[in-house]
One Martini backbone bead per residue (centre of mass of N, CA, C, O) as a GRO file, in nm:
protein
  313
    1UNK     BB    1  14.826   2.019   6.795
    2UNK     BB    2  14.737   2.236   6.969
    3UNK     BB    3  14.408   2.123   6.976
    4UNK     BB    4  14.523   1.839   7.137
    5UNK     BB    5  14.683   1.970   7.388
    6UNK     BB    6  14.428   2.119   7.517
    7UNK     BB    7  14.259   1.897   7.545
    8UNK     BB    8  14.484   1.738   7.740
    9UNK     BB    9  14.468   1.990   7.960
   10UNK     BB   10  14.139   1.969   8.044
   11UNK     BB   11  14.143   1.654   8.092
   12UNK     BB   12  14.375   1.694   8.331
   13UNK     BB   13  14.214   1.890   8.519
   14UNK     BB   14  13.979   1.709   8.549
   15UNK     BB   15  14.144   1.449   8.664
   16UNK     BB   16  14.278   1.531   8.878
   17UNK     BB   17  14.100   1.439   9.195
   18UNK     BB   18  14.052   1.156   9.032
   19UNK     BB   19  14.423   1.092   9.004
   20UNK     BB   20  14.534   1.203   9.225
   21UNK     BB   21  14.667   1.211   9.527
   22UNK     BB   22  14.582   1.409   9.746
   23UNK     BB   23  14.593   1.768   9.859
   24UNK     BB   24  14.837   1.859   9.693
   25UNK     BB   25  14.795   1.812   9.386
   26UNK     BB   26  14.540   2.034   9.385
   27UNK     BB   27  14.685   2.279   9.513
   28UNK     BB   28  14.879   2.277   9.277
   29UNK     BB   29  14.686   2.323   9.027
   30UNK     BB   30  14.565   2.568   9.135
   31UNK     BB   31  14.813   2.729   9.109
   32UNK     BB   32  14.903   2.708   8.815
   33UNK     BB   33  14.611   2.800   8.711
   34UNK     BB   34  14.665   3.090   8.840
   35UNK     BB   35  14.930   3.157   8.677
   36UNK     BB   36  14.815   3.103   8.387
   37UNK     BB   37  14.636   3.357   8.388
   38UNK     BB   38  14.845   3.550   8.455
   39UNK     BB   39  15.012   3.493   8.200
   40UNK     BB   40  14.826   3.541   7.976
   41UNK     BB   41  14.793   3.821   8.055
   42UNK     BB   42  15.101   3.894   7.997
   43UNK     BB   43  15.132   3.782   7.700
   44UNK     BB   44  14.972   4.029   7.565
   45UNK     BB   45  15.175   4.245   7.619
   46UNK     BB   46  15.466   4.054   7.557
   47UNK     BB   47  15.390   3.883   7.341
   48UNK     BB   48  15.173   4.041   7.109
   49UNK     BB   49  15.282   4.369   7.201
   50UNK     BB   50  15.590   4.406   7.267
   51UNK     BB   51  15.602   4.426   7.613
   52UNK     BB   52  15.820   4.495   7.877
   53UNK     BB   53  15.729   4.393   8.217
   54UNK     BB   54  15.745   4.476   8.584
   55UNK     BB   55  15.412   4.552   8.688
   56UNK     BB   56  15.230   4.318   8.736
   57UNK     BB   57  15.222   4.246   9.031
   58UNK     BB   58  15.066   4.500   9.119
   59UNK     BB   59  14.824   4.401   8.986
   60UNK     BB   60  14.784   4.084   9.150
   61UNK     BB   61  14.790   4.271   9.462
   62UNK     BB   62  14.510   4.442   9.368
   63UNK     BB   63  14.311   4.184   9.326
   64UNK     BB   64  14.374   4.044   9.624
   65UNK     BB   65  14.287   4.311   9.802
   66UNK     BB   66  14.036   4.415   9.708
   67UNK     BB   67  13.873   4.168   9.783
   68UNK     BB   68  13.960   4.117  10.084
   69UNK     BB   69  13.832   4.361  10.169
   70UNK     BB   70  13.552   4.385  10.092
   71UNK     BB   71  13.466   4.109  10.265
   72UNK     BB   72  13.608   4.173  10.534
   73UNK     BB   73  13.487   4.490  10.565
   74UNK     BB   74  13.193   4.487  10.365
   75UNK     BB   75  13.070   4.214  10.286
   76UNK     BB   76  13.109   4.109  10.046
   77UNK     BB   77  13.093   3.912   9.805
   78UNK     BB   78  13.242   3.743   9.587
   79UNK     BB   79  13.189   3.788   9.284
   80UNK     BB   80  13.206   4.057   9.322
   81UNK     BB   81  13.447   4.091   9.391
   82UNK     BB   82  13.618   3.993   9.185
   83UNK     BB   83  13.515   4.183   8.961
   84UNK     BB   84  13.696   4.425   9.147
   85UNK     BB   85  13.963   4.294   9.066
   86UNK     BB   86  13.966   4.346   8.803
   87UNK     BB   87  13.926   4.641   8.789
   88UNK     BB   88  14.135   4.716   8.935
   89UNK     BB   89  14.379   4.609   8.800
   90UNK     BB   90  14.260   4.778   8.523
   91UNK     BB   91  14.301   5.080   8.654
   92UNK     BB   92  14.612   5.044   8.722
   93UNK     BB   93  14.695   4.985   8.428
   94UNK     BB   94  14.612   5.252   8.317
   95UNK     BB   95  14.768   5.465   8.505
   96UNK     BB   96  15.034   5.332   8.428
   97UNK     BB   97  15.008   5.382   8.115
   98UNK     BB   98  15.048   5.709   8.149
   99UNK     BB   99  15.336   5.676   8.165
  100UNK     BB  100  15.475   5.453   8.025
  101UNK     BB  101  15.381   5.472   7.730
  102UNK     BB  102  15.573   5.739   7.686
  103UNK     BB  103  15.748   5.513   7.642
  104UNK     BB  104  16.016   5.227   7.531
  105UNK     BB  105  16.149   4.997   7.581
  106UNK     BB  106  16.305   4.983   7.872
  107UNK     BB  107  16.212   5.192   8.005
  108UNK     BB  108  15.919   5.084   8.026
  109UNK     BB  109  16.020   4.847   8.201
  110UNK     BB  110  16.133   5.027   8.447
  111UNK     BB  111  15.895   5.230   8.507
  112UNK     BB  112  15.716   4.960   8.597
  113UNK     BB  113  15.889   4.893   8.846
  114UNK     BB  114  15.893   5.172   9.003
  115UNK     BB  115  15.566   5.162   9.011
  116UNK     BB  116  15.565   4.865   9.199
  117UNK     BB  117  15.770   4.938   9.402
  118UNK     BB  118  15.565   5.159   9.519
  119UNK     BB  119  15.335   4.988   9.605
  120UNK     BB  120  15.508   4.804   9.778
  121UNK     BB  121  15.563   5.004   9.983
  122UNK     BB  122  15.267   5.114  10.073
  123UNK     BB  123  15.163   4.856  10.141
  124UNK     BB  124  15.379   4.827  10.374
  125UNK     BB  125  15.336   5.099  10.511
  126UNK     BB  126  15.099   5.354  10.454
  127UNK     BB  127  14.872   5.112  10.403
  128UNK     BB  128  14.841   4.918  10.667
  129UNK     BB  129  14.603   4.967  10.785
  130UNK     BB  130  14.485   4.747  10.498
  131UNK     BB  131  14.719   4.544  10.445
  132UNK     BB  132  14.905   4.468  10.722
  133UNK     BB  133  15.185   4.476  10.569
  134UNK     BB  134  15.426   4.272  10.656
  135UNK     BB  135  15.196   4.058  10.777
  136UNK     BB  136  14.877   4.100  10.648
  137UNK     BB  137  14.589   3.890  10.562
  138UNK     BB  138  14.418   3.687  10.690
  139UNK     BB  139  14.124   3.500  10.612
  140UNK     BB  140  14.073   3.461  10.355
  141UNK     BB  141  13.827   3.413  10.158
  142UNK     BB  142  13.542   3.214   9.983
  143UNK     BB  143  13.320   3.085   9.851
  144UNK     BB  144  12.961   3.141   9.873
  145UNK     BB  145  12.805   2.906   9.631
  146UNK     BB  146  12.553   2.684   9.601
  147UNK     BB  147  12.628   2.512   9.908
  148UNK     BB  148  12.927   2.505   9.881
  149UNK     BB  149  13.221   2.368   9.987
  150UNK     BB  150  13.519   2.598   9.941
  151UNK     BB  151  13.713   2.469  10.162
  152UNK     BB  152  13.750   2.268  10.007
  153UNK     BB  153  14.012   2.164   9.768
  154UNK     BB  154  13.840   2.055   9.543
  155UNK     BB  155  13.582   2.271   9.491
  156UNK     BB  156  13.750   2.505   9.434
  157UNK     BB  157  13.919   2.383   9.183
  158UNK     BB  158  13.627   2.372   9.038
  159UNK     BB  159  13.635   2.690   9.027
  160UNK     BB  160  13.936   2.742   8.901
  161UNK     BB  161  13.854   2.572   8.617
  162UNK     BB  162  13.634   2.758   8.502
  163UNK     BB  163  13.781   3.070   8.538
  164UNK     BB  164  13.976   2.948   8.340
  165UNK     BB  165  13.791   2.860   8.083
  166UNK     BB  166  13.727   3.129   8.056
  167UNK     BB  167  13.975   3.302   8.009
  168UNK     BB  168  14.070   3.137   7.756
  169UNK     BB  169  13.850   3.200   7.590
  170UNK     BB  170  13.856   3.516   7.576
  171UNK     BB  171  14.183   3.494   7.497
  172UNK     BB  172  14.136   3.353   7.206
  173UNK     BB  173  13.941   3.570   7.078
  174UNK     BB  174  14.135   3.832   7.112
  175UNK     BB  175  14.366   3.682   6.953
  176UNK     BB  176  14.166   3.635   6.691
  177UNK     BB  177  14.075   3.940   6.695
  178UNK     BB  178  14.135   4.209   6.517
  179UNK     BB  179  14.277   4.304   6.748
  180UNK     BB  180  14.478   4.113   6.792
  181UNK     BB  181  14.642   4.173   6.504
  182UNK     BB  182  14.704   4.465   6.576
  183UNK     BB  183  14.908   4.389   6.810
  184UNK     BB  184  15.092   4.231   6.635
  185UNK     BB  185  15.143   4.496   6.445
  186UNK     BB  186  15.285   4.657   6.630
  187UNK     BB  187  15.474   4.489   6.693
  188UNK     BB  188  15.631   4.434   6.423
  189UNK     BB  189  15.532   4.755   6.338
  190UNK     BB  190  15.460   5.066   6.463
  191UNK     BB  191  15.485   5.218   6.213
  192UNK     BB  192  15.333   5.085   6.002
  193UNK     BB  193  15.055   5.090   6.174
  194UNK     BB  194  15.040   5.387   6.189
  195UNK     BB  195  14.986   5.427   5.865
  196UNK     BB  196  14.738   5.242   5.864
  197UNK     BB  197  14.563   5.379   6.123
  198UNK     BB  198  14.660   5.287   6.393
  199UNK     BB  199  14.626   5.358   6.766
  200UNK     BB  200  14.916   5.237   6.920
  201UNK     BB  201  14.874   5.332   7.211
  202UNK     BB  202  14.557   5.249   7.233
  203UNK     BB  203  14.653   4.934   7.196
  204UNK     BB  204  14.842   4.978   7.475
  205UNK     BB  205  14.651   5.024   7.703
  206UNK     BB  206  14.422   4.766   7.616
  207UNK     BB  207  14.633   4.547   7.661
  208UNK     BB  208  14.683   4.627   7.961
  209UNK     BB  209  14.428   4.631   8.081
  210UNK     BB  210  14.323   4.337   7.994
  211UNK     BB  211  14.619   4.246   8.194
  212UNK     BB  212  14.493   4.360   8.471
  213UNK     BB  213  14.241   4.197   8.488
  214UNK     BB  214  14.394   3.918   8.507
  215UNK     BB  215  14.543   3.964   8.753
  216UNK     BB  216  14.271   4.048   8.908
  217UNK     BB  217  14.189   3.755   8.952
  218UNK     BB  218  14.487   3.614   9.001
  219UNK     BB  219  14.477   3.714   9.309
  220UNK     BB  220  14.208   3.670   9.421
  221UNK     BB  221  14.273   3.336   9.379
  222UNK     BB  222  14.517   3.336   9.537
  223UNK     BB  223  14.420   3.427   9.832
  224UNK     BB  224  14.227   3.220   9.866
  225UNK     BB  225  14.377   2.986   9.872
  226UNK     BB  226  14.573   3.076  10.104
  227UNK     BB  227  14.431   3.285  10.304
  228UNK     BB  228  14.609   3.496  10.199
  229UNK     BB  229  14.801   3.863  10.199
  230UNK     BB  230  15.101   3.989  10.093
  231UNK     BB  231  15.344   4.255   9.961
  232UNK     BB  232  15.471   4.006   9.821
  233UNK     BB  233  15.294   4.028   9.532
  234UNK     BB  234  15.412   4.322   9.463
  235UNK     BB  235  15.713   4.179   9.386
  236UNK     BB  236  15.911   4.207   9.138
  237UNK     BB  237  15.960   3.860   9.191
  238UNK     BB  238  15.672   3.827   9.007
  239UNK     BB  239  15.739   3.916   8.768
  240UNK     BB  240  15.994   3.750   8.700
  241UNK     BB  241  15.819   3.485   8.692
  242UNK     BB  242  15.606   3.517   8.495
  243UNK     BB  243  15.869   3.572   8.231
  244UNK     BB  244  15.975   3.284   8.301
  245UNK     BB  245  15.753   3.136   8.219
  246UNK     BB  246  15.691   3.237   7.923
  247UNK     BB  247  15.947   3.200   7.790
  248UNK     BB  248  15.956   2.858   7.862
  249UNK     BB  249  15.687   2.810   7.701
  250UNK     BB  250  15.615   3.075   7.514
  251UNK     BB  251  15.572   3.338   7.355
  252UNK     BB  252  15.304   3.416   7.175
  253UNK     BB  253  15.118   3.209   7.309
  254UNK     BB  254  14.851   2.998   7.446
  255UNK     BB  255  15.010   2.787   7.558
  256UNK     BB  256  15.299   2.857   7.698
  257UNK     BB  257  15.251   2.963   7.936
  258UNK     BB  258  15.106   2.722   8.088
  259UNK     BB  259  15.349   2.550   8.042
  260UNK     BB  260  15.557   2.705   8.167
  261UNK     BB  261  15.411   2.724   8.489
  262UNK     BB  262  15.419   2.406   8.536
  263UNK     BB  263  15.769   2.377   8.515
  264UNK     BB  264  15.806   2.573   8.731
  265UNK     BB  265  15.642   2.435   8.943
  266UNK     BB  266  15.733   2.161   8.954
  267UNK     BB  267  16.018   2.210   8.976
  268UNK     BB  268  16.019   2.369   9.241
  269UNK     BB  269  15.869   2.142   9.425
  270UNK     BB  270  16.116   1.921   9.398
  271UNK     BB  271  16.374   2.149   9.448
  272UNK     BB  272  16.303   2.201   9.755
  273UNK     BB  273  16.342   1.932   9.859
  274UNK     BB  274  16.644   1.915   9.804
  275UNK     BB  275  16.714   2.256   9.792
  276UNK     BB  276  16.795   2.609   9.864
  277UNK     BB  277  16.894   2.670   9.535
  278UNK     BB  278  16.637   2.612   9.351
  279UNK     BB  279  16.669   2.903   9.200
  280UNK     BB  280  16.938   2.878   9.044
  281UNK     BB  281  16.870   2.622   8.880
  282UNK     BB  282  16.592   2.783   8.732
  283UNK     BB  283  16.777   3.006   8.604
  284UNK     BB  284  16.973   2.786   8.433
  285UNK     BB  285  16.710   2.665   8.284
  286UNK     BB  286  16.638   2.895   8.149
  287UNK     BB  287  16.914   2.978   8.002
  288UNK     BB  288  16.893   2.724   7.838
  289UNK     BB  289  16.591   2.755   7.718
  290UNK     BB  290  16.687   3.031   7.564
  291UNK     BB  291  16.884   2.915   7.387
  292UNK     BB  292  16.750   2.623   7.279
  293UNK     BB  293  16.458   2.763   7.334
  294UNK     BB  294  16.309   3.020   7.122
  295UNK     BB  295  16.023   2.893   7.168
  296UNK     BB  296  15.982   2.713   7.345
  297UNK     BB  297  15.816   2.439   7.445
  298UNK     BB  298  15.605   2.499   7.227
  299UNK     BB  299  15.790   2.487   6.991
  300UNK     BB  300  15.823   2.182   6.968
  301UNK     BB  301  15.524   2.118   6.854
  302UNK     BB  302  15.560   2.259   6.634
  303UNK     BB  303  15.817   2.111   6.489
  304UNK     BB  304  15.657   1.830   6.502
  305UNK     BB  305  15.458   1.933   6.274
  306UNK     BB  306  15.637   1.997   6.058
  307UNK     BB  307  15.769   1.727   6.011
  308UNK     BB  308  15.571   1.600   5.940
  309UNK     BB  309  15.486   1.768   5.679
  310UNK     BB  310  15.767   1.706   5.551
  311UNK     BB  311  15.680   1.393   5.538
  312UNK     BB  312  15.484   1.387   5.387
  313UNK     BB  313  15.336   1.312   5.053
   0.00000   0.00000   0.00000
């Protein structure tokens, strides 16, 4: 079910072009697809090594900020910009976690709370020499890469769609792969981890440091997608939203993230047209579907799949 899931989640992407009509639905899709990125590293650290942070927001607007800067400033081109933006995320993450990582379960998310809350105060005052302030920096560039025009938001939108798929791939290969297993164990039980020999501090610094590039690459590509970026991208209620898409998807899988941000954004899209309080009927249908999906919309595909098994002869 997974699998055949995937396969129509990709095929959506393609078409999505040259079946939706007008560039509003390519540039939702776009957005989609980027907070799908930001979801899915949020969701190593959260949904497979179960610690919850609240200082993503910061990791999203260093990777946005590194990027902008760069090109705006001194002309760096894209691809290294962008590289430098994982990079910056990165190196945030690690920073942070050596603070944070000294403590576990409320405290640890308190105080990355704290430490992105920080980043936003510098971010809107003391560095806005850098930043723009709550001003922020408009005309963030996009690629200038093999002649094509990705101004165009049909042509960015496919270059959205690529560096979504590497990134999708190269994330479902670590949570596969021995170190996957790893953070699970760590999740699972942490003091029976480290009795196995694992070293679950460094375990959870590599999970948070590699969620950190992965927010540095999709801040980056929202600052570009939006031509924009204000200090708004590092507050706390970047990573609330964050939390809520992954919770609403299913937490620990990595289709859940992805799902998860589709009906968040699009139920945001239809609900703020109708009403100022879309905010608010969002956070009821989220308590909603934590009551009754525990595990999340993937959950019901999984459900699915069971009774299908339970009913074969």
């Amino acid at each position: 079910m997974g699998r055949m899931l995937m396969a129509l989640i990709v095929a959506a992407m393609i078409a999505v072009p040259f079946v939706l009509p007008g560039e509003q639905w390519v540039n939702l899709v776009s957005l989609i697809l980027i907070w799908a990125l930001f979801a899915i590293g949020f969701d190593l650290v959260f949904g497979v090594t179960g610690m919850l942070s609240f200082g993503h927001a910061a990791l999203l607007g260093t990777g946005g900020y590194t990027m902008t800067v760069l090109m705006l400033s001194y002309q760096v081109s894209f691809l290294p910009a962008l590289a430098a933006a994982a990079l910056g995320g990165a190196l945030l993450a690690f920073a942070m976690g050596l603070f944070a990582l000294r403590v576990s379960g409320l405290f640890f998310a308190l105080l990355t709370l704290a430490l992105a809350q920080m980043m936003y105060i510098l971010a809107s005052n003391k560095l806005r020499a850098i930043t723009g302030g709550l001003d922020g920096i408009a005309g963030v560039p996009r690629p200038d890469l093999f002649g094509i025009d990705f101004y165009d938001n049909r042509n960015y939108y496919g270059f959205i769609v690529v560096v979504f798929l590497i990134g999708l791939a190269i994330m479902a290969l670590l949570r596969a792969s021995p170190f996957g297993r790893a953070l699970r164990a760590v999740q699972a039980n942490d003091t029976r981890a480290a009795q196995l020999g694992y070293n679950v501090h460094a375990l959870r610094q590599q999970a948070f440091v590699v969620s950190g590039a992965y927010a540095g690459v999709a801040g980056a590509l929202l600052a570009s997608l939006m031509f924009y970026i204000s200090p708004q991208m590092l507050h706390w209620s970047t990573s609330g939203d964050v939390l809520i898409m992954t919770v609403l998807g299913g937490k620990g899988t990595l289709l859940g993230p992805i799902l998860g941000v589709a009906v968040f954004e699009l139920l945001k899209e239809e609900l703020s047209q109708v009403t100022q309080y879309w905010y608010g009927i969002l956070g009821l249908i989220f308590i909603l579907a934590t009551i009754f999906l525990r595990n999340g919309i993937a959950g019901l595909f999984d459900g699915a799949r069971d009774r299908d098994e339970g009913g074969a002869p």
